[in-house]
MARLUM-915151 format. One record per atom (N, C-alpha, C): y, x, z negated. Coordinates in steps of 0.1 Angstrom, whole numbers, plus 2048, in hexadecimal, padded with zeros to 3 digits. Layout:
N
YXZ ...
END
This chain:
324
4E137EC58 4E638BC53 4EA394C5E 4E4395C69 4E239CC76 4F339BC78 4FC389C7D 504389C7E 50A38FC79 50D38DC6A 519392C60 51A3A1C63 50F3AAC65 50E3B7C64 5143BCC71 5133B3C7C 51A3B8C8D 52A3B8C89 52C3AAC84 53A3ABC81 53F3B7C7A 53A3BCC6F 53F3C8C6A 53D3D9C71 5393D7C78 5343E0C82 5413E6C8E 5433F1C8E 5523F2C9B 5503F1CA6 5533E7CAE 54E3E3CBB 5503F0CC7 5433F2CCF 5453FBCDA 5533FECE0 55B3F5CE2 5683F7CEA 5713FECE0 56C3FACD4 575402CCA 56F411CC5 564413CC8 563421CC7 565428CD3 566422CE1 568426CE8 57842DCE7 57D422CE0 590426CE3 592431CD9 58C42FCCC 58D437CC3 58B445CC9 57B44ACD3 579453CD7 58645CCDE 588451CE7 594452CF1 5A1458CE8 5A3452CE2 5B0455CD8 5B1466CD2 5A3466CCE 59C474CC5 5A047DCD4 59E47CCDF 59A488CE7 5A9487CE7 5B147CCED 5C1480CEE 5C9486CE6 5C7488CDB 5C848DCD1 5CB49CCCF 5BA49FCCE 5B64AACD6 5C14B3CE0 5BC4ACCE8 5C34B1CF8 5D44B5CF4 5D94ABCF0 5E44ADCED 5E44BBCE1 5DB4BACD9 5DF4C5CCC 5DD4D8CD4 5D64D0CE1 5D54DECE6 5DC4E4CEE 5E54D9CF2 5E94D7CFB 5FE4E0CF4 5F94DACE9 6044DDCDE 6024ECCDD 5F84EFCDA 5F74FFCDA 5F750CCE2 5F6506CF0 5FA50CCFA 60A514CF7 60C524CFE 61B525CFF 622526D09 62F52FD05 63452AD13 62D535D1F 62D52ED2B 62A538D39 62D547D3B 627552D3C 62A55CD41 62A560D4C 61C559D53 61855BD5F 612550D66 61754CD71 61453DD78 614534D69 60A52BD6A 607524D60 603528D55 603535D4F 5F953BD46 60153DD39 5FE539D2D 606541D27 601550D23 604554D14 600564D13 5F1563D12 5ED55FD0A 5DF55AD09 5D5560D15 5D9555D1A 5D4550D28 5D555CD33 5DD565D35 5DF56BD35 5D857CD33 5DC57FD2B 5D3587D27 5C1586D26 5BD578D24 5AF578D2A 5AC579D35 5BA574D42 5B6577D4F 5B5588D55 5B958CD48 5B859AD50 5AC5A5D47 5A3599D3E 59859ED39 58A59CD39 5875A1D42 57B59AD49 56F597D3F 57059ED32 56359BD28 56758AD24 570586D26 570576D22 56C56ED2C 569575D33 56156DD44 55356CD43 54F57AD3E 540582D3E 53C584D37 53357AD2E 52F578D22 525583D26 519588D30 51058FD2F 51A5A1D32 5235A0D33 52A5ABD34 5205B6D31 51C5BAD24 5165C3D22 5095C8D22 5025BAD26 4F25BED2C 4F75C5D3B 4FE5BED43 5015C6D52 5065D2D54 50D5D8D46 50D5E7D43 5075F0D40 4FD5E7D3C 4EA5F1D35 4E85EED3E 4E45E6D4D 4E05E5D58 4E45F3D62 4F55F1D5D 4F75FAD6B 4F3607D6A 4F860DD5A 4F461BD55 4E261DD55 4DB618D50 4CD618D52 4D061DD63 4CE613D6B 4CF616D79 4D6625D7E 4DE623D7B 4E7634D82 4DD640D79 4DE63CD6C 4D364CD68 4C564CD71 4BF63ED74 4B4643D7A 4B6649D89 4C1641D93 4C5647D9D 4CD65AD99 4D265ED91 4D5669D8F 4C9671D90 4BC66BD87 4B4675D85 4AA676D92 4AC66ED99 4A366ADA7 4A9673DB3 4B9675DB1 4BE67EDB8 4CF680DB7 4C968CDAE 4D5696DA9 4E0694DB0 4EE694DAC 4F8699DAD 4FA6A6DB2 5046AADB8 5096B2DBD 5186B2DB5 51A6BDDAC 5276B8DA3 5306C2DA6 53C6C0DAA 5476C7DAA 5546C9DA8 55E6CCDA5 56B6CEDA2 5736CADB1 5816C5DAB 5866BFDB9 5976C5DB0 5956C5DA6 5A46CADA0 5A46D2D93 5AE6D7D91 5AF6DFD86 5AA6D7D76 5AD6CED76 5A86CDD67 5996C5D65 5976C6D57 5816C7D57 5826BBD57 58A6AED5E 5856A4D5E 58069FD6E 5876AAD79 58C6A8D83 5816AFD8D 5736A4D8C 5686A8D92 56369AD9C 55869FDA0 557692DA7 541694DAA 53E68DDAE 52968BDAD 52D68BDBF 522691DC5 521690DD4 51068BDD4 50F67EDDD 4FF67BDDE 4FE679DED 4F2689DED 4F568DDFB 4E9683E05 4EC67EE10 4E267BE1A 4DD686E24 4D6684E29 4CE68CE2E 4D268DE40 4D8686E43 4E1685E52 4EA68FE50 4EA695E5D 4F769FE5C 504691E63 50F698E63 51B698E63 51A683E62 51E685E55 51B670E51 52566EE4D 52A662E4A 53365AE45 53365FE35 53D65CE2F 54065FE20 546657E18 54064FE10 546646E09 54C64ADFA 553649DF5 55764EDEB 55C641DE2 557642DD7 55A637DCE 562636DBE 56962FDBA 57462EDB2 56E626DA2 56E628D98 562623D90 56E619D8A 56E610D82 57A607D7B 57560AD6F 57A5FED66 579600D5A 584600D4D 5905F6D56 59C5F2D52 5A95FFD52 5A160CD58 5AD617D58 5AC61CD4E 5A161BD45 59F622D36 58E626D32 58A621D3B 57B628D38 57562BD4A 56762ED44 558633D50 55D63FD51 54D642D5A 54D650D5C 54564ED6A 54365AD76 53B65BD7D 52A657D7B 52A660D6F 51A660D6C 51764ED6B 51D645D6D 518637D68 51D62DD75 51F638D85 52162ED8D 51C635D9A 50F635D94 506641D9E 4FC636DA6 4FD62ADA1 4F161FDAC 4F5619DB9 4FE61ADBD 4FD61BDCE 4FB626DD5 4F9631DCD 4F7642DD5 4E9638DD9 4DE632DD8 4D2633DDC 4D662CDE6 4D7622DEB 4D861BDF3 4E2621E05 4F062BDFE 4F562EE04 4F1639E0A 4E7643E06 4E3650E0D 4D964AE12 4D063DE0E 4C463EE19 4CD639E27 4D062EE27 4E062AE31 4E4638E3C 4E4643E34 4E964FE3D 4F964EE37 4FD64DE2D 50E64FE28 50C657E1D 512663E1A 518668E0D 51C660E03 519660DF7 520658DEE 524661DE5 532660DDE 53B668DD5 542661DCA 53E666DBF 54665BDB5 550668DAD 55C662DAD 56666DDA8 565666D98 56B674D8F 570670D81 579675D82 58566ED7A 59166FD77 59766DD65 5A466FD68 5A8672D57 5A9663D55 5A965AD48 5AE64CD4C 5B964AD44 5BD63DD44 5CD63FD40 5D1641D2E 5C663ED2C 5C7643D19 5C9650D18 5C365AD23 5C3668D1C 5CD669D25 5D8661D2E 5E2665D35 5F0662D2E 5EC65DD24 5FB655D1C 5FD649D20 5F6641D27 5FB634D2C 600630D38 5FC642D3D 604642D4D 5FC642D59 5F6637D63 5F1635D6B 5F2642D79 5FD649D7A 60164DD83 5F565FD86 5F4661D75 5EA66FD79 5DA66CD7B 5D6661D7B 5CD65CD7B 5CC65CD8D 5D9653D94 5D9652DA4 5D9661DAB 5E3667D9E 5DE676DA9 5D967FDAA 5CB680DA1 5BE683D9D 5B367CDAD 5B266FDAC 5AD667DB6 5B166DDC1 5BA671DC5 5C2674DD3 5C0682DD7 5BD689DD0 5BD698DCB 5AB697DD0 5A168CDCB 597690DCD 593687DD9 59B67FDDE 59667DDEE 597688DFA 5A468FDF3 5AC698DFB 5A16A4DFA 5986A7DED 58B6AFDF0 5806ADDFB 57F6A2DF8 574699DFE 57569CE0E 583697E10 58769DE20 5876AAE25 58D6B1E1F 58A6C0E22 5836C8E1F 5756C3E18 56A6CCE18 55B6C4E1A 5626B2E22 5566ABE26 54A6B7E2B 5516C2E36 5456C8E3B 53E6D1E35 53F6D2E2A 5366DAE21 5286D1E1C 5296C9E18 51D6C0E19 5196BAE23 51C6B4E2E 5176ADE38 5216A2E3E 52C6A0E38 531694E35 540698E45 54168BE49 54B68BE58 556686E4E 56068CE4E 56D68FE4C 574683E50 56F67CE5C 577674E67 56C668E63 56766AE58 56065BE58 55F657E44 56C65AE42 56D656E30 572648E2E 56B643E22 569638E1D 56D634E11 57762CE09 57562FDFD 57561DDF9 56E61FDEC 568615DE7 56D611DD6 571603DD0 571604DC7 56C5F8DBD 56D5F7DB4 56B5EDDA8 5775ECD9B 57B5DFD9E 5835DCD92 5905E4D95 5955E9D83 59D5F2D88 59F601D92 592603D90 58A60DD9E 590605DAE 5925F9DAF 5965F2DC2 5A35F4DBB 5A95F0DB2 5BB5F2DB0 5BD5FFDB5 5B760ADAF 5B861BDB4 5B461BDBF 5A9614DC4 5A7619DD8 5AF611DDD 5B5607DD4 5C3602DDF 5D0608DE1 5D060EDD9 5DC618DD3 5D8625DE2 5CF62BDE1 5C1634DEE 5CB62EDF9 5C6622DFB 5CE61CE09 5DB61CE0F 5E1621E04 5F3620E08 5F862DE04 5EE638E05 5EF647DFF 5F864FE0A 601659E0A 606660E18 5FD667E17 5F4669E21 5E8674E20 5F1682E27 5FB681E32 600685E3A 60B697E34 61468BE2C 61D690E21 61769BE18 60B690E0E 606696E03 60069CDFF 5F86A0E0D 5EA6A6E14 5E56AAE1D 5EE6A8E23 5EE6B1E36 5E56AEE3C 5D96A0E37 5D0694E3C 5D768DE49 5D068BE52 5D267BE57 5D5675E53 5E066BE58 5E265FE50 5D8652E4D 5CF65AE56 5C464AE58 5B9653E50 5B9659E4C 5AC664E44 59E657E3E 5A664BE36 59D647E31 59A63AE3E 58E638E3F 58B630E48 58761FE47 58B621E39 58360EE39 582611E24 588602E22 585604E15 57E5F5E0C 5755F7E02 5725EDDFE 5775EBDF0 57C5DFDED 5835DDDE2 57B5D3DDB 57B5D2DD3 56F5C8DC9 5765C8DBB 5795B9DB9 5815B1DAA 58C5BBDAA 5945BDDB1 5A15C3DAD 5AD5BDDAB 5B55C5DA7 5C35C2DA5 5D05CBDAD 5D95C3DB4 5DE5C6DC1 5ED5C2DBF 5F35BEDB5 5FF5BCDAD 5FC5BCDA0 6085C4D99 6065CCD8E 6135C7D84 6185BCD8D 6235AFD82 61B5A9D76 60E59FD7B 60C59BD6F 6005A6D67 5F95ABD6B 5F75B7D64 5FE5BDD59 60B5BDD5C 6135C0D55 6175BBD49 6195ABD4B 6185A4D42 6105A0D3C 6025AAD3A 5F75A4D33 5F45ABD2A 5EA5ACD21 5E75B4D17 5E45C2D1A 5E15C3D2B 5E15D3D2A 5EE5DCD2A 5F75D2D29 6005DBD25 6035DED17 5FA5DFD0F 5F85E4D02 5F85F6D05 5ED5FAD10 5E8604D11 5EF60DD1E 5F5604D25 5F8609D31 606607D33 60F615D31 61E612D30 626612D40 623603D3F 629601D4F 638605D4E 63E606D59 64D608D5C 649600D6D 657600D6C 65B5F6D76 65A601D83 65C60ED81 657615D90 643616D92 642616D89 632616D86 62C60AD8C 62D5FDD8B 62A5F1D8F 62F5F0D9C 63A5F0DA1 6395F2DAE 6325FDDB7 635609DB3 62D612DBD 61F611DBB 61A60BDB1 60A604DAE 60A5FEDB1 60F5F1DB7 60E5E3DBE 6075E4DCC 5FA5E8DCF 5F85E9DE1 5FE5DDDE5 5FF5D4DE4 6075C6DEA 6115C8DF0 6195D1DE6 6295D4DE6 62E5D9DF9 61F5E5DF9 6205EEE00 6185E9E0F 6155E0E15 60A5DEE18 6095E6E2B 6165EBE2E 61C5F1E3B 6135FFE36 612605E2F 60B611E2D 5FC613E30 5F7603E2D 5EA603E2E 5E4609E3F 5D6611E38 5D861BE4C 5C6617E51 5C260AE46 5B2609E4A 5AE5FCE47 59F5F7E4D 5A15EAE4C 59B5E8E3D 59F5E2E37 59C5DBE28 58E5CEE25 5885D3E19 57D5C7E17 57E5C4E08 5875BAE07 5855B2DFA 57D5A8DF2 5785ABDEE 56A5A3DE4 56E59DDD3 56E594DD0 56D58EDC4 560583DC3 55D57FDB7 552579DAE 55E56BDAA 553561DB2 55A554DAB 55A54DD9E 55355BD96 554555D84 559564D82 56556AD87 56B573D82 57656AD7B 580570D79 58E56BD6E 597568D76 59C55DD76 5A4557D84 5AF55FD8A 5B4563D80 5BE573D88 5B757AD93 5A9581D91 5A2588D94 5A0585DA3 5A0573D9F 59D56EDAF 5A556DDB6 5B456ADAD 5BE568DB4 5C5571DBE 5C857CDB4 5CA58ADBC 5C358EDC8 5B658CDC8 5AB590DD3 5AF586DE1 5AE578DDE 5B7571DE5 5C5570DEB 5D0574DE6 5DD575DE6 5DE583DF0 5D958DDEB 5D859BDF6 5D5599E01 5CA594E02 5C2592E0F 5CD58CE1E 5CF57CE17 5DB57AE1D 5E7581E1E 5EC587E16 5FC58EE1A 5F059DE24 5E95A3E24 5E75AAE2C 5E45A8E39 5DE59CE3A 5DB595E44 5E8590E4A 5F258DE44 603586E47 606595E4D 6055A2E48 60B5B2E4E 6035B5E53 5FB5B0E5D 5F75B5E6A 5EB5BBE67 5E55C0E55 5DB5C6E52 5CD5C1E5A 5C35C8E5B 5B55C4E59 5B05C1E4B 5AF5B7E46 5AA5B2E38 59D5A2E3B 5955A8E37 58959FE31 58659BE23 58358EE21 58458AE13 574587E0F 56858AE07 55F588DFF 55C587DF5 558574DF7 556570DEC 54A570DE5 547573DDC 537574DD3 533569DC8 52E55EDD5 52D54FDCB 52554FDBC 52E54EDB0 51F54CDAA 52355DD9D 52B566DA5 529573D9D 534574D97 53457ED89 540581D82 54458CD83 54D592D7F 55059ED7E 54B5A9D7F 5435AAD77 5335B3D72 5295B6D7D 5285A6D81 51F5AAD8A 51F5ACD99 52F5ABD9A 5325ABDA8 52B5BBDB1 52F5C7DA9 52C5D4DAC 51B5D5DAA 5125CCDA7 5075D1DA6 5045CCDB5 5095C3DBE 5075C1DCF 5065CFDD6 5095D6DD1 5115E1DD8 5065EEDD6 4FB5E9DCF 4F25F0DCF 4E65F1DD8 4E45E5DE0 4D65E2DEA 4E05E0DF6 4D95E6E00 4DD5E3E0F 4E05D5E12 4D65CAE0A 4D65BBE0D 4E45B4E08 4EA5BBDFB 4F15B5DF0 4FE5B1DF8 5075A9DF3 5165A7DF8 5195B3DFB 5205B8DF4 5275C6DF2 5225D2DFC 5125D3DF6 50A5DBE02 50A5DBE11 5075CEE11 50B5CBE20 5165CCE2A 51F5CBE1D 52C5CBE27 5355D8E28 5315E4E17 5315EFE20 52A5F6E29 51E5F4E2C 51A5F9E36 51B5F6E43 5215E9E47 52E5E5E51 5345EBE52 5395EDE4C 5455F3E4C 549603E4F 53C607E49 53C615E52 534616E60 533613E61 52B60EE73 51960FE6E 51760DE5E 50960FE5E 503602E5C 5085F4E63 5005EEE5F 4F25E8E62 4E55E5E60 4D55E8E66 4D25F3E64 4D85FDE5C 4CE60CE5A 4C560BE4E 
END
């Protein structure tokens, strides 16, 4: 009986092929679904996930109860210093003062896709950086929802409060001749934008005013940006994308540059971070590339909290504090 029942039975090779068949199948039906290219290989899809980093970061929102927890307890451990840098009540900025007279000043750029944060929620490197001996400054700005979709009053808000920062460093302690600016996400797109600023022109600054900048998960061409779903929210024009493009511009750049991305960030994310580095490095720039094996998006900016961390470490390099 044993026999008769083997014979009726579908031999290994044949579930094997059947298997085989099933996945090709498959493959092809998805393959069917795919559309056409927008960007490199991508189609829209594809696309628009690359430039959404919650489909990267499944823990996305515990590392936002992480970072807020964190900054309220660093706020309450040591206050802000809050002030106005321009005419309208958005246009203020947190000073977290060190206790060294005339120190370096870092000033930092919060992301958030250009439509959300606030200062109060990017207050956890002030600990790290005032014991260091550096000022840390986190500006708030209008974002592009309450701007109409227009990127550009948002850059001159930022510019408006570096240009504080410089001319009244010596009111808090802070050396003028030693500013720093720092960002995240769409926050490094804005300090990249910082880097190709006429300070000269627009602000009767130095042209070299800012001294070193750190860029972290940004975006540095604003082509496929364009083509992605944030252009639901963000009404590009074609003078907008170029004069946003730091790539575009890279002869302007007047300091050396530190680029950082997370190797489970969204391959754009990486790409861009990669692609800059080189063409700046092709224009004669100072550009450094850091990679953060292992981190995503989310968590690339929590390094930037401990002296030890990626991030940490390499701004305090970078301002000549590093071993303090």
């Amino acid at each position: 009986m044993s026999g008769n029942t083997s014979k009726q039975l579908p031999s290994r090779r044949s579930l094997l092929a059947g298997a085989a068949g099933l996945g090709l199948a498959t493959s092809s039906a998805a393959l069917a679904q795919k559309g056409p290219a927008v960007w490199l290989d991508m189609d829209q899809k594809a696309l628009d996930d690359a430039y959404d980093q919650s489909v990267y970061a499944p823990n996305q929102k515990d590392i936002q109860t992480r970072r807020n927890v964190n900054s309220q307890r660093v706020r309450e451990a040591m206050p802000p210093q809050r002030v106005s840098y321009g005419p309208s009540e958005i246009e203020k900025l947190d000073i977290y003062r060190t206790t060294a007279g005339n120190a370096p000043v870092n000033i930092f750029i919060h992301g958030g896709a250009w439509r959300g944060g606030m200062a109060t929620e990017y207050a956890g490197p002030a600990e790290m950086m005032v014991k260091a001996g550096a000022h840390y400054v986190v500006l708030d700005f209008i974002n592009v929802i309450e701007a109409g979709g227009d990127l550009m009053p948002m850059i001159e808000q930022i510019r408006r409060g570096i240009a504080w920062v410089a001319k009244n460093a010596g009111s808090f302690g802070g050396d003028a001749s030693r500013m720093f600016v720092s960002g995240h996400s769409s926050g490094a797109h804005l300090g990249g934008v910082v880097t190709i600023t006429d300070w000269q022109k627009d602000h009767g600054l130095p042209a070299d005013i800012v001294k070193g900048a750190l860029l972290c998960s940004g975006m540095y061409d604003l082509k496929p940006v364009r083509l992605s779903a944030r252009s639901r929210y963000v009404k590009f024009t074609d003078a907008m994308e170029h004069a946003l493009s730091i790539q575009r511009h890279l002869a302007r750049v007047n300091c050396p540059l530190i680029i950082a991305h997370g190797t489970s960030e969204t391959p754009e994310f990486q790409r861009q971070s990669r692609e800059f580095v080189v063409a700046a490095k092709a224009a004669g720039k100072h550009a450094e590339l850091i990679v953060g094996q292992g981190y995503n998006h989310f968590e690339m900016p929590e390094t930037l909290n401990s002296p030890h961390g990626l991030l940490g470490r390499a701004v305090l390099r970078q301002m000549g504090l590093a071993g303090a």
